[in-house]
N, C-alpha and C positions, 0 to 999 in steps of 0.2 A: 244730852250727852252725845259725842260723835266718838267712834269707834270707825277704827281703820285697819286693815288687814292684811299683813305681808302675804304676798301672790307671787306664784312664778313663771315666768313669762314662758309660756312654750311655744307658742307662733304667733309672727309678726303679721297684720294683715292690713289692708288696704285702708286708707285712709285715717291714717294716722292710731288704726285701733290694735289692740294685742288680745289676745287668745292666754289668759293666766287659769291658775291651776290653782286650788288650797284645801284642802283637808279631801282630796280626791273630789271637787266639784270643778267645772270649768264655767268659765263667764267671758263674754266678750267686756274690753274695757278702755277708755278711750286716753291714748299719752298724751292731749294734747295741753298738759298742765306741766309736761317735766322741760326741764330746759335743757338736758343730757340725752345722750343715744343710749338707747334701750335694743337689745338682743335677747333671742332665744336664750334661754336658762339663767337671764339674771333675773331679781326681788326686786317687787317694786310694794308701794305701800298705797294700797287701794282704801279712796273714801266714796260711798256712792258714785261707784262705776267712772272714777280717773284715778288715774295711779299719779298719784301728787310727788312723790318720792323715792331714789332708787336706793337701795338696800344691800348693804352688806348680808353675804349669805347664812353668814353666823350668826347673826341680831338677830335677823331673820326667824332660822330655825327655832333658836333662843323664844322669840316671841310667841310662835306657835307654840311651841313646848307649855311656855305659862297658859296660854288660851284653853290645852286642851287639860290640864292642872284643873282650872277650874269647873271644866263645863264636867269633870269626873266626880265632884264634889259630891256628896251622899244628900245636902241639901239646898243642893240649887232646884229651886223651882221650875216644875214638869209643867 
């Protein structure tokens, strides 16, 4: 299964890589798979450290919103 996770870009940095944010963690992560310009504060949709796709902010939100739906579940496995 691959699992992919809307991220939000809060700083652009050198060589092609961005600086994203998601459930309050940060990760370095590499754009060099989007075929669009990417900035500070927009969604991109991160697979194993490349954001493959940029993201409406709403979808976005929207998506986390389900992720953290279920990671609240009484029995998801600990």
């Amino acid at each position: 299964m691959c699992l992919a996770v809307p991220s939000k870009v809060v700083e652009l940095m050198e060589s092609n890589t961005a600086l994203v944010e998601v459930f309050g963690t940060r990760r370095l992560i590499s754009l060099d798979l989007l075929q669009e310009e990417v900035s500070v504060g927009d969604w991109v949709l991160v697979h194993v450290g490349f954001a493959i796709q940029k993201l409406d902010e709403e979808y976005a939100l929207e998506t986390l919103k389900l992720f953290e739906e279920i990671l609240e579940e009484d029995d998801y496995p600990t």
